[in-house]
ROLUM-978160 format. One record per residue (C-alpha): x, y, z negated; residue number from 1; chain; residue in three letters. Coordinates in steps of 0.25 Angstrom, whole numbers, plus 2048, in hexadecimal, padded with zeros to 3 digits. Layout:
<pts>
+-----+-----+-----+-------+-------+------+
:   u :   v :   w : pavex : fivex : gupa :
+-----+-----+-----+-------+-------+------+
:   X :   Y :   Z :   NUM :     A :  Ala :
...
+-----+-----+-----+-------+-------+------+
</pts>
This chain:
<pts>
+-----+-----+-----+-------+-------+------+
:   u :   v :   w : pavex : fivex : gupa :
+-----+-----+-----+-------+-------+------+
: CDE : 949 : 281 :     1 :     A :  Unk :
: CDD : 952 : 274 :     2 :     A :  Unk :
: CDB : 94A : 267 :     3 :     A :  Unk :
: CCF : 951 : 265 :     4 :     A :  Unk :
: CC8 : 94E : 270 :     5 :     A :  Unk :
: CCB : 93E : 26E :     6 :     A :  Unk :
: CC5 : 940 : 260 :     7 :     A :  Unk :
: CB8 : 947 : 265 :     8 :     A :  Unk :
: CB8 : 93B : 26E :     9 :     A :  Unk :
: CBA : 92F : 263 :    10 :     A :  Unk :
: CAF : 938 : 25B :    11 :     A :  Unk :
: CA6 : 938 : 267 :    12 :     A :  Unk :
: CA9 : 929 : 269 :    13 :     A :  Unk :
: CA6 : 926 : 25A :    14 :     A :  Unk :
: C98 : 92F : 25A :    15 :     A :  Unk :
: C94 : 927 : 268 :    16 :     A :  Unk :
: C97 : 918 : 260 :    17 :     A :  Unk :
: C90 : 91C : 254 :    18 :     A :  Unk :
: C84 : 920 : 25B :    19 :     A :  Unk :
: C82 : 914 : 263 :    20 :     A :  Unk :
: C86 : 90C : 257 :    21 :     A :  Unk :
: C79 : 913 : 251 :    22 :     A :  Unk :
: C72 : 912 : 25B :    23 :     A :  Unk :
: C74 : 903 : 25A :    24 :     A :  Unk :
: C72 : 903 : 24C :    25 :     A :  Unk :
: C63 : 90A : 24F :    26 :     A :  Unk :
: C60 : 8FE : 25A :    27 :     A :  Unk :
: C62 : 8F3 : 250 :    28 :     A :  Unk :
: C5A : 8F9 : 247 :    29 :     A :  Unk :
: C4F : 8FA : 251 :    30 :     A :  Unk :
: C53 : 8ED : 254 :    31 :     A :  Unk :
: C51 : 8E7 : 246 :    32 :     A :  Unk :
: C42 : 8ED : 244 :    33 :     A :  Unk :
: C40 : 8E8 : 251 :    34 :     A :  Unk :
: C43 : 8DB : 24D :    35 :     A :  Unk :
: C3D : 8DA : 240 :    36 :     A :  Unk :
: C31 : 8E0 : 247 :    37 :     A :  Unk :
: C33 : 8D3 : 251 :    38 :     A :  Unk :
: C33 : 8CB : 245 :    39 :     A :  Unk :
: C28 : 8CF : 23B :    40 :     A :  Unk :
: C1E : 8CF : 249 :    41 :     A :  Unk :
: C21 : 8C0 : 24A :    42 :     A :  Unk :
: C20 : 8BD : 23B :    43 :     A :  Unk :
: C13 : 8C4 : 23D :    44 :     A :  Unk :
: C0D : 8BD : 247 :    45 :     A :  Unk :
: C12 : 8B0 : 23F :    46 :     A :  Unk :
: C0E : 8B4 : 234 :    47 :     A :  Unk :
: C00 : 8B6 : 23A :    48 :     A :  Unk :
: BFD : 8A9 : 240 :    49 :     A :  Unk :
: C03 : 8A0 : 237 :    50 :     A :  Unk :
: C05 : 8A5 : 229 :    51 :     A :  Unk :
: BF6 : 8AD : 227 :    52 :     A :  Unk :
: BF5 : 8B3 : 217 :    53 :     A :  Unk :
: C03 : 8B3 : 215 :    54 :     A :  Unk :
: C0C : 8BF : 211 :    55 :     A :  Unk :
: C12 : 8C9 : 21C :    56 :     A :  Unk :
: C1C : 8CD : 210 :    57 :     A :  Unk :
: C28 : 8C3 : 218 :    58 :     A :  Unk :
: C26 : 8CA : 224 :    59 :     A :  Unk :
: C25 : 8D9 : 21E :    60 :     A :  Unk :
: C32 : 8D4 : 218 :    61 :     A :  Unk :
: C38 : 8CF : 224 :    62 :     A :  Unk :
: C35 : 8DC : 22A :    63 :     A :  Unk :
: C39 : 8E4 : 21F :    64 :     A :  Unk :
: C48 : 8DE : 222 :    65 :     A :  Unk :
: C48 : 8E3 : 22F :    66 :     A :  Unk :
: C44 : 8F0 : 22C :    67 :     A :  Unk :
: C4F : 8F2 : 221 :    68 :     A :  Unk :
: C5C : 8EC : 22A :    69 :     A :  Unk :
: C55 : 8F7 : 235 :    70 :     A :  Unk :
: C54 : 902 : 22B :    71 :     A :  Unk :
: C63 : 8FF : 226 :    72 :     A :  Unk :
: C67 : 8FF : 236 :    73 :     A :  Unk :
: C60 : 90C : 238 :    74 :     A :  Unk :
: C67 : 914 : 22C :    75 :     A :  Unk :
: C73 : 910 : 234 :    76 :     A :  Unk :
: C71 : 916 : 23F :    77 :     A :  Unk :
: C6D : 922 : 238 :    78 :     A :  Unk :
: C79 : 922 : 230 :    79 :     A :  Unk :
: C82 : 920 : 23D :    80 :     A :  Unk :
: C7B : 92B : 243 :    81 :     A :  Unk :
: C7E : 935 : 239 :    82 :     A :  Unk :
: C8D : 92E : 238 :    83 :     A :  Unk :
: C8E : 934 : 247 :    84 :     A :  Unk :
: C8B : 942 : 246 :    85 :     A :  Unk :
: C89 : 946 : 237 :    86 :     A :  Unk :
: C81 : 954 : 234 :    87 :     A :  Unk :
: C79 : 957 : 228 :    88 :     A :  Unk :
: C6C : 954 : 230 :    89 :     A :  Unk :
: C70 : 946 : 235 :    90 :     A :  Unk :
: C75 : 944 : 226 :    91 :     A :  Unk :
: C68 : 948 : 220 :    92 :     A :  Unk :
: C60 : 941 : 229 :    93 :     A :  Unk :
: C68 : 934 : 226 :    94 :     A :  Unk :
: C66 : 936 : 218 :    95 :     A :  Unk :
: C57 : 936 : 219 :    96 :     A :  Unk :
: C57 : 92B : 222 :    97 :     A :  Unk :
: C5F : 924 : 21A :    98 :     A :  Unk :
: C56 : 925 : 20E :    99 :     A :  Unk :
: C4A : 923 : 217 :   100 :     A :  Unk :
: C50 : 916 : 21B :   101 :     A :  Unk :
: C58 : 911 : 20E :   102 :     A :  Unk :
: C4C : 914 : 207 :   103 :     A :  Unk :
: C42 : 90B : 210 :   104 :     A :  Unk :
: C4D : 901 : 20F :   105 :     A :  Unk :
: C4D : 900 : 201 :   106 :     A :  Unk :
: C3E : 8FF : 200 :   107 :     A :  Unk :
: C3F : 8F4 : 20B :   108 :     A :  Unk :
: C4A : 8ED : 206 :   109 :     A :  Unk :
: C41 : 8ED : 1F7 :   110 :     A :  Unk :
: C35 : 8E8 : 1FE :   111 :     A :  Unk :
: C3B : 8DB : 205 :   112 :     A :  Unk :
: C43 : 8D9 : 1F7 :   113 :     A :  Unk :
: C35 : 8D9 : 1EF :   114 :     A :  Unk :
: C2D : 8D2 : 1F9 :   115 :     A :  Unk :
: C37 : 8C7 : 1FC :   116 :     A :  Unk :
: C38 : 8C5 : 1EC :   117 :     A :  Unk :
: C27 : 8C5 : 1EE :   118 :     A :  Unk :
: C27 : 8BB : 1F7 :   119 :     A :  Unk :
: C33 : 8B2 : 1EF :   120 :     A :  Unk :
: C2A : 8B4 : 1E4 :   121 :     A :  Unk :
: C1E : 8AF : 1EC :   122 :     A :  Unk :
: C24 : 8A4 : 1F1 :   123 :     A :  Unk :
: C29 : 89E : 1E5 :   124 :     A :  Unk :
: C1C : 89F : 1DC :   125 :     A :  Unk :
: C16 : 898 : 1EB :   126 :     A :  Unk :
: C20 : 88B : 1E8 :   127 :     A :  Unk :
: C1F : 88C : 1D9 :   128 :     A :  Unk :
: C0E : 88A : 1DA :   129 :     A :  Unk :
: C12 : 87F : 1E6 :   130 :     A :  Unk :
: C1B : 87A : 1DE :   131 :     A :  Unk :
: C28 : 87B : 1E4 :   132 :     A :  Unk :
+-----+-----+-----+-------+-------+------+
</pts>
């Protein structure tokens, strides 16, 4: 066996991982929408018949985490992707994807911070007027 041949067949081997590793990666993230998808339904439909005039903002947030921990898991994959088989196309599509995405987390991450602050802040001025 030539050694050449045996490293076209580690890099093969390699490439062949990291793309089911990716596509894992992908699934969970699916996986994670799915399940905050699952979630925010319930909370609705709970929130409907028992707590009518209340705020949705706990379950936008709830959501909202969801959506962020799947974002993260979908920028790996894209970075895995381009890992494998790296040409100045996949690399500029990975940068805009990344922005695209880092730039959604951020905005997501800063809303659950301000809303969760809201909603501390709403909270405590609801114990102060009961006293508590």
């Amino acid at each position: 066996m030539e050694p050449g041949s045996l490293f076209g067949q580690a890099e093969e081997q390699v490439r062949a991982s990291v793309e089911w590793l990716r596509l894992a990666v992908e699934a969970l993230g699916a996986i994670v929408i799915a399940a905050g998808l699952v979630v925010v339904v319930l909370a609705l439909v709970r929130h409907l018949l028992f707590a009518r005039g209340g705020s949705f903002t706990p379950i936008r947030l709830a959501f909202a985490r969801y959506l962020t921990l799947a974002l993260e898991l979908q920028l790996a994959a894209d970075i895995l992707s381009t890992a494998v088989a790296p040409t100045w196309d996949r690399i500029g599509k990975l940068a805009a994807i990344a922005v695209i995405r880092t730039t959604l987390n951020y905005f997501l991450s800063k809303e659950i911070r301000e809303e969760s602050a809201d909603e501390g802040d709403a909270r405590a001025e609801k114990g102060a007027a009961t006293g508590r």
